[in-house]
C-alpha positions in Angstrom: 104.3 47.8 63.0 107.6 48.8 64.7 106.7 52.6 63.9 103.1 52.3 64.6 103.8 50.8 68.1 106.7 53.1 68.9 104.7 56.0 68.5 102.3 56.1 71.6 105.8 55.5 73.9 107.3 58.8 71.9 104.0 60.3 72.4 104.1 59.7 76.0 107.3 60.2 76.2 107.5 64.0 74.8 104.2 64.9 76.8 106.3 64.3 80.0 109.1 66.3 78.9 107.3 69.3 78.1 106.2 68.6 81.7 108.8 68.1 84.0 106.4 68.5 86.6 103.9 66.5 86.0 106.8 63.7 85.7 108.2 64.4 89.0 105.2 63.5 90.4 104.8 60.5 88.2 108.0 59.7 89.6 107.6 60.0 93.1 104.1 58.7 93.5 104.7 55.3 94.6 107.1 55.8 97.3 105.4 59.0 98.6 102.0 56.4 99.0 103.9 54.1 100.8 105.6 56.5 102.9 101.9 58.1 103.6 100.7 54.3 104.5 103.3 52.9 105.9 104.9 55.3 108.0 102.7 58.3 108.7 100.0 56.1 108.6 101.4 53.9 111.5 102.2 57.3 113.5 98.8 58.3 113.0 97.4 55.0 114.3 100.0 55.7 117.4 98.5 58.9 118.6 95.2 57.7 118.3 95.9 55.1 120.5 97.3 57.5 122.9 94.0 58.3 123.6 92.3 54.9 124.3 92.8 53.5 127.6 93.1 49.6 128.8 90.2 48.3 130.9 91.7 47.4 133.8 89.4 44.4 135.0 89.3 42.8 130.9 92.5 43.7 130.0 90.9 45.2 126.2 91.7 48.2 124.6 88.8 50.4 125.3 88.5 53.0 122.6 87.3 55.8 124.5 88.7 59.0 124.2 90.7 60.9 127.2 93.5 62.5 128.5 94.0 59.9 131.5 97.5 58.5 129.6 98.8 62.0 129.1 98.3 63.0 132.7 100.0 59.9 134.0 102.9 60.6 132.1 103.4 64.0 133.4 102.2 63.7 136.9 104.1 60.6 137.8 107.6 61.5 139.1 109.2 57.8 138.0 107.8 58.9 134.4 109.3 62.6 134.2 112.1 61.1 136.0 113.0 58.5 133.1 112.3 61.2 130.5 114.6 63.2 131.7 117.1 60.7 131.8 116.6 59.7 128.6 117.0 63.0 127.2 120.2 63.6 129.7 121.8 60.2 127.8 121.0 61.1 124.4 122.1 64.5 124.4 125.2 63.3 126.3 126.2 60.6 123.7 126.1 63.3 121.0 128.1 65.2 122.4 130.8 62.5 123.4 130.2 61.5 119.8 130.9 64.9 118.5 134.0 65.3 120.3 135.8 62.4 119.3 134.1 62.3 115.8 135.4 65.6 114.3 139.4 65.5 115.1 139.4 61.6 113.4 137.3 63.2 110.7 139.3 66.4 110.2 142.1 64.1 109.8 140.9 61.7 107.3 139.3 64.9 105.0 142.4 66.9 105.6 146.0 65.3 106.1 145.1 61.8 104.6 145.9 60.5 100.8 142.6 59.6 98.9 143.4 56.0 99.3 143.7 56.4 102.7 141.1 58.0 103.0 139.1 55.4 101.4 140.5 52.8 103.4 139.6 54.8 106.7 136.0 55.4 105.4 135.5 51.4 105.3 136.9 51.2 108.4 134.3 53.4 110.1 131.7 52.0 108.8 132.9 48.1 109.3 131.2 48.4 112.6 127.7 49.2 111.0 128.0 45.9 109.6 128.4 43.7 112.7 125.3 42.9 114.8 123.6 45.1 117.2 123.3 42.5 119.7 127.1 41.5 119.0 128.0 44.6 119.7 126.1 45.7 123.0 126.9 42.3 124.6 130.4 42.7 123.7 130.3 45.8 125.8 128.6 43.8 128.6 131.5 41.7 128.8 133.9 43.8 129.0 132.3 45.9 131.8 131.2 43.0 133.6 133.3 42.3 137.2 135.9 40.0 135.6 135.8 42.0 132.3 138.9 43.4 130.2 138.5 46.6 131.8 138.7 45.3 135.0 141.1 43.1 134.5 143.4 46.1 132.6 142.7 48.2 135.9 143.3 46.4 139.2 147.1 47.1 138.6 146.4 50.9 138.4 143.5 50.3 141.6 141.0 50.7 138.7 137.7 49.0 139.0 135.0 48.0 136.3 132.0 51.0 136.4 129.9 48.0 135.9 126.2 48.2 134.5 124.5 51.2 134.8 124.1 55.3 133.3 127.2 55.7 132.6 128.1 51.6 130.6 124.8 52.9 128.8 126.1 55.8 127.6 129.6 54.5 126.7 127.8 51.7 124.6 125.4 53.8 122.7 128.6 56.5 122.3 130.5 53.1 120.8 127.5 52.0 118.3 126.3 55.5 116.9 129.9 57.2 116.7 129.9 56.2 112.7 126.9 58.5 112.3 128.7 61.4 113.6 131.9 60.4 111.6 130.6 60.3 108.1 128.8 63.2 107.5 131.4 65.6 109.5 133.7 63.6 107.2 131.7 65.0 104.5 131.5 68.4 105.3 135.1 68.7 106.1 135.7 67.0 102.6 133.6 70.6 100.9 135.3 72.9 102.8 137.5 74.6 100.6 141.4 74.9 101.3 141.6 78.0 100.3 140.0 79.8 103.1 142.0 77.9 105.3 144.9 79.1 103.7 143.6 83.1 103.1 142.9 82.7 106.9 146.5 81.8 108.0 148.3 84.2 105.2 145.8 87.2 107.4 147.6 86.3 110.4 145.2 83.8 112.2 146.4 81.6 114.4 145.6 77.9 114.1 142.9 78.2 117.0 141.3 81.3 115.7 141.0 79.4 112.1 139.3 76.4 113.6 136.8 78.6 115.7 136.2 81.5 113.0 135.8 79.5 110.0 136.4 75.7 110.1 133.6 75.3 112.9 130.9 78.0 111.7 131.4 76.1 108.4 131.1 72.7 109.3 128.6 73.3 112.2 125.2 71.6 109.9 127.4 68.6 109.3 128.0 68.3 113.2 124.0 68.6 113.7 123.5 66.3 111.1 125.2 64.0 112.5 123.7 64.8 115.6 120.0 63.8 114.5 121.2 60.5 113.6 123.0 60.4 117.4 120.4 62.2 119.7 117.3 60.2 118.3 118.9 56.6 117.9 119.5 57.4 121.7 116.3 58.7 122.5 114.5 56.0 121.0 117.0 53.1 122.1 115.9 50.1 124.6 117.7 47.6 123.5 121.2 48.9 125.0 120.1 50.0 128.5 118.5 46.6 129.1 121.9 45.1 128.6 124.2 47.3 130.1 122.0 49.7 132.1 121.7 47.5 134.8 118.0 48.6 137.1 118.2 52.0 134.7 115.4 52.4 131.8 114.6 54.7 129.5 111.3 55.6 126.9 111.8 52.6 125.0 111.9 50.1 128.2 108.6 51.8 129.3 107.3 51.1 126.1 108.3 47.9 125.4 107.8 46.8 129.2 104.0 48.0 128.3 103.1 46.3 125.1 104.5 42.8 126.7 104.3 42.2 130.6 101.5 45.7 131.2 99.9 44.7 128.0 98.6 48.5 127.9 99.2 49.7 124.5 97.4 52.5 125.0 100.2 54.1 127.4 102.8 52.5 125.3 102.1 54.8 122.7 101.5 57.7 124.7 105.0 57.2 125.8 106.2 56.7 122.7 104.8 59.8 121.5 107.2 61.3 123.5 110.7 61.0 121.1 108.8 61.6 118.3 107.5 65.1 119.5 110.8 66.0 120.9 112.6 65.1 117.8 110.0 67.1 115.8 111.4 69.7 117.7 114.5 69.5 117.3 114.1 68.9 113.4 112.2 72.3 113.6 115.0 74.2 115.7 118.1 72.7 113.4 116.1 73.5 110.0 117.6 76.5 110.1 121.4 75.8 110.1 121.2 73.7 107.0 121.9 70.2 108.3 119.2 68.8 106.9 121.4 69.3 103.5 123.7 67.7 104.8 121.9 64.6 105.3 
């Protein structure tokens, strides 16, 4: 009975190998439907609703097709405004993030031991495992008026920058900078010593290595790391209402509008928003290969 039951498991078995197709899809079926239900599903249920509008008397969703959210969004200057601020703030964190990210990670790939560098790779990411909220208060604390940093800087005449653009960007720089760590980190970790070394034995100087083949080499593990950066920004609410004081961003307008406006339609046409523009940026950094890198 052992060989008689064995044999339609064997059977199946060898028709999947001689199909190695047909058993990658087997294999990714289930979590290819529940990313098609779950998540493009609920992002095509957003722009959908874009396209509703809220009865202003009733307060219902009426499900009515037109272009009245869109046309708020772009004509209203406190909209553009807060767009463009949001954009300004993510692309600034990344690029804060970037520049302290790569000299810690070029020393941990590069002049570290391996249990050093193990060691340092925990310690980057310990802060991924404390609380968002822990975090982003913390920072609220210590920008506050009687804050460590203010305390640090009235002998040196140095004042607290309190809550505003710039404690929202130094707290989003803070929480995100293990994103840009890890896979610079990586790439740094591939790139072979050897051109390095053929570089310097050509008579490059260190500067002229770094920007003519340790940059060009790891520049898709520096955009990598900057997709995790710029849209964690962009889509971040949680941070500016803490720290930023009167500023908002996207997510504030969204999740002002689903609770107090209670207008869902324009909360997702706003949210629309991040998703296009990181769509686009996906599409523009295909091409350097830091999607590989991910």
């Amino acid at each position: 009975m052992t060989t008689t039951a064995s044999a339609p498991r064997h059977g199946v078995s060898s028709f999947f190998h001689r199909n190695p197709r047909l058993r990658l899809t087997a294999l990714l079926s289930a979590p290819m439907l529940w990313l098609g239900l779950a998540y493009l599903g609920a992002l095509a249920a957003l722009f959908v609703t874009a396209f509703w509008h809220t009865d202003t008397f009733t307060g219902q969703v009426v499900r009515d097709w037109t272009l009245d959210n869109f046309r708020t969004l772009v004509t209203d200057e406190v909209y553009r405004t807060i767009t463009l601020r949001t954009l300004g703030i993510a692309a600034l964190v990344t690029v804060i993030d970037a520049v302290i990210a790569f000299p810690m990670a070029f020393a941990m790939a590069k002049f570290c031991s391996p249990r050093t560098q193990r060691i340092l790779v925990i310690a980057v990411m310990t802060p991924l495992w404390a609380s968002y909220l822990v975090k982003a208060y913390s920072w609220r604390i210590m920008l506050s008026g009687d804050g460590v940093i203010s305390w640090l800087g009235t002998p040196f005449g140095v004042d607290s920058p309190g809550y505003g653009v710039f404690a929202t960007v130094l707290t989003l720089s803070y929480l995100w900078l293990p994103y840009m760590i890890l896979p610079i980190y990586a790439g740094l970790e591939r790139l072979p010593e050897s051109l390095v070394d053929a570089s310097g034995d050509l008579g490059a100087r260190p500067w002229r290595t770094f920007r003519s083949v340790i940059l060009p080499l790891t520049f898709p593990a520096i955009v990598a790391g900057s997709i995790f950066t710029f849209s964690l920004s962009l889509g971040d609410y949680i941070a500016v209402r803490i720290v930023g004081g009167t500023s908002q961003m996207l997510g504030n307008v969204v999740y002002d509008n689903i609770g107090a406006a209670n207008n869902l339609p324009f909360a997702a046409t706003v949210a629309t928003v991040p998703v296009v523009i990181m769509l686009v940026y996906l599409a523009a950094v295909r091409r350097t290969g830091a999607l590989n890198n991910l």
